[in-house]
C-alpha positions as CSV (number, residue, x, y, z in Angstrom):
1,X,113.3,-30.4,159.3
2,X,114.1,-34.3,159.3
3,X,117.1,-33.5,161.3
4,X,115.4,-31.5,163.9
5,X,112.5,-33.5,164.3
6,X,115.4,-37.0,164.9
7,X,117.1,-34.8,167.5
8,X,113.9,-33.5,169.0
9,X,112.5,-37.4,169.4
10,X,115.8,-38.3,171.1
11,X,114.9,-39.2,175.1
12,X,118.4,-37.9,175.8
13,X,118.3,-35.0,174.1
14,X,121.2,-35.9,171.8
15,X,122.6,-37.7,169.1
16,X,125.5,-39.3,167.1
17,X,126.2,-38.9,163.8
18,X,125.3,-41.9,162.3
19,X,122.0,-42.2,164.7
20,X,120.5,-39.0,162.9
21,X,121.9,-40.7,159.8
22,X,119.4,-43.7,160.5
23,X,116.7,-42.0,161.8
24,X,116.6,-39.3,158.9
25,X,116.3,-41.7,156.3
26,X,113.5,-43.5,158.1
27,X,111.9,-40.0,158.6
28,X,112.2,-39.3,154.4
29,X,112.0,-43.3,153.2
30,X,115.1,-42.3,151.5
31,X,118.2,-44.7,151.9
32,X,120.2,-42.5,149.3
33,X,120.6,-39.7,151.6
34,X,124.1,-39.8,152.2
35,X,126.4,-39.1,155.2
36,X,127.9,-36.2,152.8
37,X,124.2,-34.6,152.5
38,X,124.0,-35.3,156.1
39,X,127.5,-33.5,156.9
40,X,126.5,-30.7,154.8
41,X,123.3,-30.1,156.2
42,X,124.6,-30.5,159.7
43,X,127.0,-27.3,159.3
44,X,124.3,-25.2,157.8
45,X,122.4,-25.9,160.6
46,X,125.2,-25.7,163.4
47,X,126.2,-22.4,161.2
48,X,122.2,-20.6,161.7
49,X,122.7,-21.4,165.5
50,X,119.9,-24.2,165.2
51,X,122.2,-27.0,166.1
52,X,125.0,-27.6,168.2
53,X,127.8,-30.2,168.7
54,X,128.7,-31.1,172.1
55,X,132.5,-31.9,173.3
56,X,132.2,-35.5,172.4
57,X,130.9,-34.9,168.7
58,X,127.1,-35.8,169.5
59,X,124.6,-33.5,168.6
60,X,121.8,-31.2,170.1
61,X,119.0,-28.8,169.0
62,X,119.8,-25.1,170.5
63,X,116.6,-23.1,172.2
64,X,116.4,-21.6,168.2
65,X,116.2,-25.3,166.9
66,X,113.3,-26.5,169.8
67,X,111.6,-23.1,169.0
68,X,111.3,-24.2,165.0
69,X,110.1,-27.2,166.1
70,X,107.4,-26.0,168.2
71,X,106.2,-23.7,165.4
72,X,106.4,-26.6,162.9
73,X,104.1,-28.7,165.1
74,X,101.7,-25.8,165.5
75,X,101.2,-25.5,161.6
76,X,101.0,-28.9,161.1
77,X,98.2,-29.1,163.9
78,X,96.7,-25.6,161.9
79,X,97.0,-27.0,158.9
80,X,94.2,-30.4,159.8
81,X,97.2,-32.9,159.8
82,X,95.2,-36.0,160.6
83,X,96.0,-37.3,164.4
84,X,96.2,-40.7,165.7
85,X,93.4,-39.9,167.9
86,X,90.3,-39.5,166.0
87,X,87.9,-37.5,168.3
88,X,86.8,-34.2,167.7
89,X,88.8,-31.8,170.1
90,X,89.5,-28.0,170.7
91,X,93.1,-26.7,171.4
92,X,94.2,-24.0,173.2
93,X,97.4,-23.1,172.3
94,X,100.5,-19.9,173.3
95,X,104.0,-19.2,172.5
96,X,106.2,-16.8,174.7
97,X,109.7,-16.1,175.3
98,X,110.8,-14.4,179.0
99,X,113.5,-11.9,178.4
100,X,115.9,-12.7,181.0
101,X,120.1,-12.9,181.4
102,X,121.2,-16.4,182.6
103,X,117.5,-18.1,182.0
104,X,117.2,-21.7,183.2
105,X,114.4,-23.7,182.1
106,X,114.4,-26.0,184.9
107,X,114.4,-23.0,187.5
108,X,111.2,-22.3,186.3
109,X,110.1,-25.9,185.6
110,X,111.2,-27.6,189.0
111,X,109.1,-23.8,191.1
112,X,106.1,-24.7,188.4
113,X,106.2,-28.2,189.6
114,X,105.4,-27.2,193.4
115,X,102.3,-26.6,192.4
116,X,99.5,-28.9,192.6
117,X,97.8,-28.1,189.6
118,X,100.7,-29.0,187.7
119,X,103.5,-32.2,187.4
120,X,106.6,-33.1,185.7
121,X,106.6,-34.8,182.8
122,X,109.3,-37.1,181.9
123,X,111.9,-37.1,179.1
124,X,113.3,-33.7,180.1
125,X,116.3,-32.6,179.1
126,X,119.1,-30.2,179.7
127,X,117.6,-27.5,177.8
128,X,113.7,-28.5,178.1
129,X,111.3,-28.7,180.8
130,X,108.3,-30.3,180.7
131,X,104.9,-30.0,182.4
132,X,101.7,-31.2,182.4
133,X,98.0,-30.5,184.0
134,X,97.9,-33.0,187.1
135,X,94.8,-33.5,185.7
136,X,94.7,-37.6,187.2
137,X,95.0,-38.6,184.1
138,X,91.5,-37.2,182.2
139,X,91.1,-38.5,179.0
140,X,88.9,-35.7,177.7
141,X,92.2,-33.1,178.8
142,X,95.6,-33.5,177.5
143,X,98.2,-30.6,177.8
144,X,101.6,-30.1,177.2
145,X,103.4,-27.4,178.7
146,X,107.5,-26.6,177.3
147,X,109.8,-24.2,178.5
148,X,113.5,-24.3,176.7
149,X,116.2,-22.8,177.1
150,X,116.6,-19.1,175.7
151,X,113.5,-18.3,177.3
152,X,110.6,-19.7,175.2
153,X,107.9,-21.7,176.2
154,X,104.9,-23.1,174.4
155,X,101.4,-24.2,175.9
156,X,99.0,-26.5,174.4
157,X,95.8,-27.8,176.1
158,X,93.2,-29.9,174.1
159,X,89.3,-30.6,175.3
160,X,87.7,-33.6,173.9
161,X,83.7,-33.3,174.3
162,X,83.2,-36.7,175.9
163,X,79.6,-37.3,174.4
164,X,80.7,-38.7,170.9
165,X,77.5,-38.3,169.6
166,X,77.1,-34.2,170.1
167,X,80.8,-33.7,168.9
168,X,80.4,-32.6,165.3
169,X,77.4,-30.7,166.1
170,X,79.8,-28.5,168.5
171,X,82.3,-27.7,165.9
172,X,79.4,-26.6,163.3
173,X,77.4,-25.0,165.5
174,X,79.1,-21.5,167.0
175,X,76.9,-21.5,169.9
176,X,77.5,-24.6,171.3
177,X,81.6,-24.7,169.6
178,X,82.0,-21.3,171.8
179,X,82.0,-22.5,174.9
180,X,84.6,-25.0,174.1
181,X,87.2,-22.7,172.5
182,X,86.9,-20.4,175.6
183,X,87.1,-23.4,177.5
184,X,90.2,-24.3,176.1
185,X,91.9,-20.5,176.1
186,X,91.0,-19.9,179.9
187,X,93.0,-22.5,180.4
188,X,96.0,-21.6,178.4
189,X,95.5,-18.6,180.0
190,X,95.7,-19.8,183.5
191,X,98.8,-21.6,183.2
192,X,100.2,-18.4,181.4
193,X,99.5,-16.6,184.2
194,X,101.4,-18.8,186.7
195,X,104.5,-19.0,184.4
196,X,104.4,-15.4,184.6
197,X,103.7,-14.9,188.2
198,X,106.6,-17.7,189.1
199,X,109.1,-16.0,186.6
200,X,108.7,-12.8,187.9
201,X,109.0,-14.3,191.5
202,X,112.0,-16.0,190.4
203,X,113.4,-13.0,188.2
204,X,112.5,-9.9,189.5
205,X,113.7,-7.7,186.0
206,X,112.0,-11.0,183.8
207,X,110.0,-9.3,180.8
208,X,107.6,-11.6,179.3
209,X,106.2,-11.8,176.0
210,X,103.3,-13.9,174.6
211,X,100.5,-13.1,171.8
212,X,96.8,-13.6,173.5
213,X,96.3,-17.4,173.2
214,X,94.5,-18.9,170.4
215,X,92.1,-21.8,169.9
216,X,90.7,-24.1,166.9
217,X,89.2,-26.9,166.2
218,X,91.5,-30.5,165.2
C-alpha cells in the first residue's frame, strides 16, 4: 500500500523509480527497504494491473490501483483513524463505477464542472477528475468528489455541527445525530444523481452502478 499511496500523493500523477524509492521509505520509516524490494514489488503490482510504467520508465497507478486507494481511505476513515481536524463531523460517503466503452473521466468532470453547484479542483490528472461543492469555501462542508478512469467514482461529503458545544451530544443522541447523517446522505445523493443524469447525457448506453450511500460518524 506504501507504493500506491507515493504514487497517489504525486501532483503529476507519476513517478520515477528512485522518487517512490524515497517516498516509500519515508511512508514505512524504513531506510533498509531496498531498490531490489522495490523492483520486485513494482512487477507484482504492474503484473495485477494496479500499476503501470509509462514510455519513459516513470510510473502510474491504473483506475484498479486509484480504486484500492479509495477503498483504503474509506476503511481507514471506518475504522476511527484519528484526523488532523479534531471536530466532531458526519460523512456521507458512495462508490460507483459507470459501465461504459471508451470512458473519459474528464468528459464527465469538465460537463460536471458547468454546473454551478459544483467546481474543479486542482491536481487533476490524466486519469482523475476532481470536484468539489462550490460551497464558497464553508468550513462546516468539505467534499470531495473523484471520478478515474475505468469508470469509478467515489463521493465523500462531511458536516461539521458548527456549535462546538452541542457536538458530542449529536453523535450520542439518535434524535438529534439523525438529522445529520441524512443531512450528509441527501447530499451524496444529490451529487449522485447529477453524475448519473450528465453520464447518461453524455453516454446514452452508460449503465451505472452505486450501493445506496452510507453515513457515520468521524
Amino acid at each position: 500500500m506504501a507504493i500506491l499511496k507515493a504514487l497517489n500523493k504525486s501532483s503529476e500523477g507519476k513517478m520515477r523509480f528512485r522518487d517512490i524509492l524515497r517516498e516509500v521509505q519515508s511512508i514505512m520509516k524504513d531506510v533498509d527497504y531496498s531498490s531490489q524490494k522495490l523492483s520486485y514489488d513494482l512487477r507484482v503490482l504492474r503484473e495485477n494491473k494496479i500499476v503501470n510504467q509509462t514510455w519513459d520508465g516513470e510510473y502510474t497507478l491504473t483506475p484498479y490501483g486509484h480504486y484500492l486507494i479509495m477503498m483504503y481511505k474509506e476503511f481507514i476513515h471506518k475504522i476511527g483513524k484519528p484526523l488532523k481536524d479534531q471536530r466532531i463531523g458526519f460523512v456521507g460517503e458512495v462508490n460507483g463505477r459507470i459501465i461504459i466503452d471508451k470512458f473519459d473521466p474528464h468528459i464527465l468532470g469538465e460537463e460536471l464542472a458547468k454546473y454551478p453547484i459544483f467546481r474543479r479542483k486542482f491536481l487533476a490528472t490524466k486519469d482523475r477528475y476532481r470536484l468539489e461543492l462550490n460551497d464558497h469555501d464553508d468550513e462546516a462542508l468539505i467534499s470531495e468528489i473523484e471520478i478515474f478512469e475505468g469508470g469509478y467514482f467515489h463521493i465523500k461529503v462531511i458536516l461539521y455541527p458548527t456549535n462546538q458545544n452541542l457536538q458530542e451530544d449529536i453523535i450520542k443522541s439518535f434524535e438529534y445525530g439523525e438529522e445529520w447523517y441524512e443531512t450528509a446522505k441527501g447530499i451524496v445523493q444529490t451529487i449522485l444523481y447529477y453524475i448519473k443524469k450528465t453520464a447518461r447525457k453524455l453516454w446514452t448506453t452508460a449503465q451505472i452502478e452505486s450501493m445506496p450511500p452510507d453515513s457515520y460518524p468521524i
